[in-house]
N, C-alpha and C positions, 0 to 999 in steps of 0.2 A: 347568518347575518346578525348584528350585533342591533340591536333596540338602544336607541337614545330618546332620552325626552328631556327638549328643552324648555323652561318654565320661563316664558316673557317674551314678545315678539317687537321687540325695541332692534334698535339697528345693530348692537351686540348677539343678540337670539338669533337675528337673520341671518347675518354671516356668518354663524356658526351652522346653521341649519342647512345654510346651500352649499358651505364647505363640504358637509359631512354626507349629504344625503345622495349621492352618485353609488357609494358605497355601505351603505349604513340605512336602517330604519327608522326614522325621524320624527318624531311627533313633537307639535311646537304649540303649548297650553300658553294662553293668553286671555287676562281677566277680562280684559274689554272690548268690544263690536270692533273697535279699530287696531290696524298694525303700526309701527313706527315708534313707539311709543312718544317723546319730547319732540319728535320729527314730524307735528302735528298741524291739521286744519280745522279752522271751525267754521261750519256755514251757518247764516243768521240773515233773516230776513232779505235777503239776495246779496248780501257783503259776506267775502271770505277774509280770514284770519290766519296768518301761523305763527299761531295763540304758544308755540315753545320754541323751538329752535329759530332761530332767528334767517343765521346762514352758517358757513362752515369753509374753511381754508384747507389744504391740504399742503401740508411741511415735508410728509414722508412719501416716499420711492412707491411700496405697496398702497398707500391710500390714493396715489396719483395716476396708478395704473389703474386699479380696481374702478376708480371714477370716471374714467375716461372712455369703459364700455357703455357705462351712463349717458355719459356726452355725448357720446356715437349713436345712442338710443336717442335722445330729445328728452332725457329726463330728467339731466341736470343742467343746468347754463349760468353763467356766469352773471352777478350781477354788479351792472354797471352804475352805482350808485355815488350821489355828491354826499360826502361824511362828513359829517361836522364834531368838534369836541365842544363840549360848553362846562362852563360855570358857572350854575345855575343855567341862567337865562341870558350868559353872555357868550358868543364864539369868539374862542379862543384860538380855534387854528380849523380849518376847512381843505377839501383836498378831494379828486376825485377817484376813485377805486377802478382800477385800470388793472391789463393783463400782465403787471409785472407780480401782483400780487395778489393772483384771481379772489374773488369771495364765488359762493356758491349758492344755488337753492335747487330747490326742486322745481322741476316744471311738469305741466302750471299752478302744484303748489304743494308744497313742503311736503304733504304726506304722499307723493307719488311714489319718492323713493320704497316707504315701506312696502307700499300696494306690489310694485315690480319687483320686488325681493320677496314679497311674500306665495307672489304666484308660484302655480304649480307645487308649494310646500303643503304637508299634512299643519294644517292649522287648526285647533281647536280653541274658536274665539267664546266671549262669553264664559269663561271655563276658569275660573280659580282653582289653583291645587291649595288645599289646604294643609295636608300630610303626609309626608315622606316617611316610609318603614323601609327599613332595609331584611330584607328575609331570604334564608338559603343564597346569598351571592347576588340576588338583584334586590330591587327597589320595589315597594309597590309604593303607587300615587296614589290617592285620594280627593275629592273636590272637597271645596268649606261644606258641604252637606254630610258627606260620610260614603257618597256614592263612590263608586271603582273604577279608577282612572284607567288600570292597565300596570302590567309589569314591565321594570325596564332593567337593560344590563348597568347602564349609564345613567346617571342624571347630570343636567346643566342648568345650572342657577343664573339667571340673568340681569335679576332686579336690581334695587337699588341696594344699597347698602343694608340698611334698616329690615329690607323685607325680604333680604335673603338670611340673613340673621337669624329670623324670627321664623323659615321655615327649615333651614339647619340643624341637624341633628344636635340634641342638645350634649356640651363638653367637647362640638367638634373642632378641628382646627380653622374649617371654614368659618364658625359661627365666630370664635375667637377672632381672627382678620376680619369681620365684617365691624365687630364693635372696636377695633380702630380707626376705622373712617368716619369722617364726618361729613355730613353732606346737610345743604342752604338750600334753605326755600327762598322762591319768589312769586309775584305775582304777577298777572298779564293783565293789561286792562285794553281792553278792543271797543273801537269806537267806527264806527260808521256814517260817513257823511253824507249828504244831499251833491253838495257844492265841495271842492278844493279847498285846503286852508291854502294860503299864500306863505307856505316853508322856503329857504333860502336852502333846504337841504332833503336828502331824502332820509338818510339815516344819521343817528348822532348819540353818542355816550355823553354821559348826564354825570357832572358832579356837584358834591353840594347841594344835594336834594334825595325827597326820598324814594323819587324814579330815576334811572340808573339807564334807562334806555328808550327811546323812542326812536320809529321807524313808519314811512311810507309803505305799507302794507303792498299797497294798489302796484309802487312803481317799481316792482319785482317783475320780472319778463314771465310772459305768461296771462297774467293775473287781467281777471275783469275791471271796467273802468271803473266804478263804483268808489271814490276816495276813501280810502281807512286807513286807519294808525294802527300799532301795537306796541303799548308801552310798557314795559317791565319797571317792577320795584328795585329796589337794590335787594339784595339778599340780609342787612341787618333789621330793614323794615319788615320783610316777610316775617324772619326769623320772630321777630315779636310781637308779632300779630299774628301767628299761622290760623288762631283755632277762631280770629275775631270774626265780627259780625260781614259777611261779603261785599252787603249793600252800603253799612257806615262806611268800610275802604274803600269803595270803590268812588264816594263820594269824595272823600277827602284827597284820592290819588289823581281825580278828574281834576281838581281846582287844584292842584298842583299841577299837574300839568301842563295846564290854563295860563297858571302864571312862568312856567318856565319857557314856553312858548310866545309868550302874550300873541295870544289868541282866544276866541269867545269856543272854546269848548263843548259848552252847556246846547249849542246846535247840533250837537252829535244826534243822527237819529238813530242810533244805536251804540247803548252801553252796557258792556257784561263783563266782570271781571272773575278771570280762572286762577284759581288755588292750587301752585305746584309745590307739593311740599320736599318733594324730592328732585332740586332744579338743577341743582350745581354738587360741586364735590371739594373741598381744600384739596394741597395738594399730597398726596397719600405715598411716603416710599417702600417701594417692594418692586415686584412684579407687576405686570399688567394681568396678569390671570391669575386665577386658582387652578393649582389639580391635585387630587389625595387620588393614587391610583390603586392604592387598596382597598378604600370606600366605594370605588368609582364614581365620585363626589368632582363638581368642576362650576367653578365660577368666573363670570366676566363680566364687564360692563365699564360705561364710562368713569365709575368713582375711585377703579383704580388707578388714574393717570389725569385727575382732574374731567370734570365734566362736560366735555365738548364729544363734537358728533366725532371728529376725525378718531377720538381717545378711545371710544366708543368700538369705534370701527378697529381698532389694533389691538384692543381686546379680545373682541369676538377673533378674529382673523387669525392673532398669536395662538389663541389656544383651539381653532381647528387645524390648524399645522401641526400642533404638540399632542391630540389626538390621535387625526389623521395619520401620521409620521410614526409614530409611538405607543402611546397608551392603548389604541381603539384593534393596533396590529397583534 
């Protein structure tokens, strides 16, 4: 049986990992407590947040089928949200999100998805791989301490662009393709209310300002009564601010908000804002995957097809068919 170790338990990682693992020995190393990765919830103070991924549409045949054992589970549902476009602080065109053109989430909240694709997989949470050797035909892992991961026949690089780069065999043609993509930061700012604002919408794209997204948290199906927002930055604001102070942004993207809204803000009983530095992707030509089948070297993730969950998901998906099928036989 053939050993794979996939590095990242983002929604790329997972569908590789449950593709592969009927037939195959699976290990799936993941730096953080949580799965999903950008398919993320924050709990605070009794308000939840899905402090990354917003929602997710589905264009393609395989991301339609694959969803729909979700659907049949209860763990994805449609959400029936009123959208608004503004500029600035004015609506320009409003409309309501209906089944001709489903939008998606998780239920009851964003990271279930990971949680149910992560079950039953070998998951090593908390676990940084820090370095990759390649010896006699396999790989050996390493964590960022020096400890010993394990040997594998395969590795799968899952992260983002930047951080699969950087743990890349140095001169490879993986590491070369990673420092062609580019990939945009943003930020979240999650706010927590007592009381309801009085929105005319539940969700709305922002222009002309340097939040780019604001959304009814709470009026996701599923989701506790508790009123909350969750506002993203644009990605040129992140971009130049990645390394600033949390708490001055967070101030100045409240009172932005404030005013694109006009609304009093400042009653939030709960403000924390999260630093995604790896949020989005331009759009990147090639393939959706990586594979060096001489290295036994393979990479995926959403930055090769722009950074949405569904891109995500055709990543992961294409190149466990191109294993499964091929390379892994």
């Amino acid at each position: 049986m053939i050993n794979v170790a996939v590095i990242g338990a983002g929604l790329s990682g997972l569908v590789v990992a449950r593709e592969l693992t009927d037939d195959h020995r699976v290990t799936v190393f993941e730096k953080s407590r949580g799965v999903g990765g950008r398919m993320a919830t924050r709990y605070a103070n009794g308000f939840e947040f899905d402090h990354g991924a917003q929602f997710f549409t589905a264009r393609t045949t395989n991301f339609r089928l694959y969803l729909q054992r979700l659907i049949d589970r209860g763990i994805v549902a449609t959400w029936y949200a009123s959208f608004a476009e503004l500029e600035r602080d004015e609506i320009v065109t409003q409309r309501d999100w209906d089944d001709d053109y489903p939008h998606y989430v998780g239920v009851p909240r964003m990271n279930e998805i990971g949680k149910h694709l992560a079950a039953d997989l070998d998951v090593c949470r908390n676990t940084t791989v820090g370095k990759l050797e390649r010896e006699s035909g396999g790989w050996c892992l390493s964590d960022s301490g020096g400890a010993d991961l394990g040997r594998f026949d395969w590795v799968v690089l899952t992260m983002p662009a930047a951080q699969t780069a950087a743990l890349a065999p140095a001169g490879s043609r993986l590491r070369e393709h990673c420092n062609s993509a580019r990939m945009r930061a943003c930020f979240a700012l999650m706010l927590g209310f007592d009381a309801p604002l009085p929105l005319p919408w539940q969700a709305a794209l922002i222009r002309g300002a340097n939040i780019s997204w604001v959304s009814v948290n709470s009026s996701k199906p599923g989701r506790p009564e508790p009123f909350t927002l969750v506002v993203h930055s644009t990605n040129a604001f992140a971009d130049a601010n990645i390394d600033s102070n949390l708490d001055a942004l967070a101030a100045q993207l409240l009172a932005e908000t404030g005013e694109v809204l006009g609304e009093n803000v400042d009653t939030a009983k709960f403000c924390r804002l999260q630093r995604w530095r790896y949020a989005n992707a331009d759009n990147h030509e090639g393939a959706d995957f990586f594979v060096d089948e001489t290295a036994q070297l393979a990479a995926c993730g959403d930055w090769f097809n722009r950074g949405r969950v569904e891109a995500a998901f055709t990543s992961g998906f294409g190149l466990a068919q191109k294993l499964k099928f091929g390379s892994l036989r």
